[in-house]
Each structure stands twice: as C-alpha cells, then as structure tokens.
C-alpha angles and dihedrals in degrees: 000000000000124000125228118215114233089218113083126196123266109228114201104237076242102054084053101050082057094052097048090045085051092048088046098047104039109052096224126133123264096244090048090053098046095052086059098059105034097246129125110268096225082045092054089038096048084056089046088052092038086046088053098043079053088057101049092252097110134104112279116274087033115137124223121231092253084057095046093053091045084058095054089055097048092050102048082041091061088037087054090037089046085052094055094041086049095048090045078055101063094031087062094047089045095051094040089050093052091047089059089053 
C-alpha cells in the first residue's frame, strides 16, 4: 500500500498557464503532459477545466477564478464583520450590566 503525502505542491499561476497551453498545442493527452512534467494528472486536468471556465468556455454556473477569488474575499471580510458584531455585543452587555449595578 502506497502512502500519500498530506503537503501538496505550490504551481506558479505561470507555471500553470504553461502547462494548460501545452496541453492545448500539442495534442497530446493530459496524463501524458503531466508525466512529463512531474505534476498530478487531476492536478494538471482541474487547471485545463479552470483555464476553460476563464475563458468563457465552462458549464454554466461555473466561476472564474477571478470570481472564485472575489468570493474568498467576501467570505473572510463577513467572517471578520460576524466577530466584531459579535465583540460590540458583549461589550454592550458588559457595559449595560455594569450601569444597573
């Protein structure tokens, strides 16, 4: 049984791009492309289907990766926004409890 290791590699968005326009111009297969370069082949084939949603290609529904990045965003930005509701909220019960006291 083999073991999988729990670190994955980091790909420069560059190093990427390369590997989907070689996938694109050479007509080769994506297993045979990323052996080549050392990389997963569901890691090279998820940036071949993320390259084609960019370029308006996708399924419908599909985000970008401009969109997907704009989501993160939002998201960390209303969990930031949820922690200091939630602080002013104590801090008002704090300061309202010690006003009845």
């Amino acid at each position: 049984m083999s073991k999988k290791s729990n670190t994955s590699k980091r790909y420069t968005a560059e190093f990427k791009k390369d590997a989907v326009e070689l996938v694109r111009s050479s007509g080769r297969t994506v297993a045979e492309v990323a052996r080549e370069l050392g990389v997963s082949t569901e890691g090279l084939r998820g940036w071949v289907k993320q390259a084609k949603v960019d370029r308006g290609e996708g399924p419908a529904g599909a985000l970008t990766t401009a969109e997907r990045e704009e989501l993160v965003r939002l998201r960390r930005k209303v969990r930031e926004q949820e922690q200091t509701i939630e602080v002013l909220g104590k801090a008002t019960a704090f300061f309202a409890q010690q006003k009845t006291k």
